[in-house]
N, C-alpha and C positions, 0 to 999 in steps of 0.2 A: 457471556453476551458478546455480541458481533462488537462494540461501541469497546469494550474490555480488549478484546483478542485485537482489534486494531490500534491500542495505546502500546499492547506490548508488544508487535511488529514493527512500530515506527521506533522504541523506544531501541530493540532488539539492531533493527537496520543503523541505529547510531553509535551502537557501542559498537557492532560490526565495523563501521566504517573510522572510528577510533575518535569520531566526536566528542566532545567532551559534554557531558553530562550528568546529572547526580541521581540514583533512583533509590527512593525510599520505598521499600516495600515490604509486604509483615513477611513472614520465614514459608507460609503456605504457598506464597506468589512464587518464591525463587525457587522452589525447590518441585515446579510443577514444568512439565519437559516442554521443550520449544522446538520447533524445525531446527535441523542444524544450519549453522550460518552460510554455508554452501547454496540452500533452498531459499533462504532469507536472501540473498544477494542474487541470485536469479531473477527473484520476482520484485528488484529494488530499481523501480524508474528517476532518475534525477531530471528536471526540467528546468530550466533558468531561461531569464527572459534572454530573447534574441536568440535562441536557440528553433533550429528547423528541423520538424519531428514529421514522419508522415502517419497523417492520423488514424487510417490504417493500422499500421502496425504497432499502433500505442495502444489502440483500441483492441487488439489482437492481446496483446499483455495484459491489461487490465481483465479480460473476459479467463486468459488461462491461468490468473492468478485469483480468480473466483467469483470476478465480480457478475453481476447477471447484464446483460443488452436487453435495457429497455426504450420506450418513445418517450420518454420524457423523465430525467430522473427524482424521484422525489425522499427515499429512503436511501439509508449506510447501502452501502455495495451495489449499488450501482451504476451503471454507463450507459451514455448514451451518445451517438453521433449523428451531428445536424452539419449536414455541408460541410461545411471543414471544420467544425468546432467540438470538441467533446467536452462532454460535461460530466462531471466526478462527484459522485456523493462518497467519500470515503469513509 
């Protein structure tokens, strides 16, 4: 499921990133392949507040890292941009 494959991306982007973490998982989960962490960290956006992003090119990231452009987001995966704002169903 999209809702599965996005737990183990975020979980994956934090061991990556050497966060600390605990993941309990039964032996079928871990032993089923993942992007290598190269492709994980490509498509890895960090946003904190006070931070100036142009929404453009955030919106450009999210679309080549799979999400769809739509007018209004209402399901997982997608995006959409209203004036300067974009809106994230992840």
């Amino acid at each position: 499921s999209q809702e599965l494959t996005s737990k183990r991306l975020r979980t994956a982007a934090r061991l990556i990133k050497g966060e600390p973490c605990l993941v309990v998982a039964p032996i079928e989960a871990v032993m089923q392949r993942m992007a290598p962490p190269s492709v994980i960290s490509a498509f890895t956006q960090t946003v904190r507040t006070g931070m100036v992003i142009e929404p453009a090119s955030l919106l450009k990231k999210f679309i080549d890292a799979g999400y769809s452009r739509e007018e209004m987001c209402e399901g997982r995966g997608q995006v959409c941009l209203r004036g300067g704002c974009i809106d994230i169903f992840p």
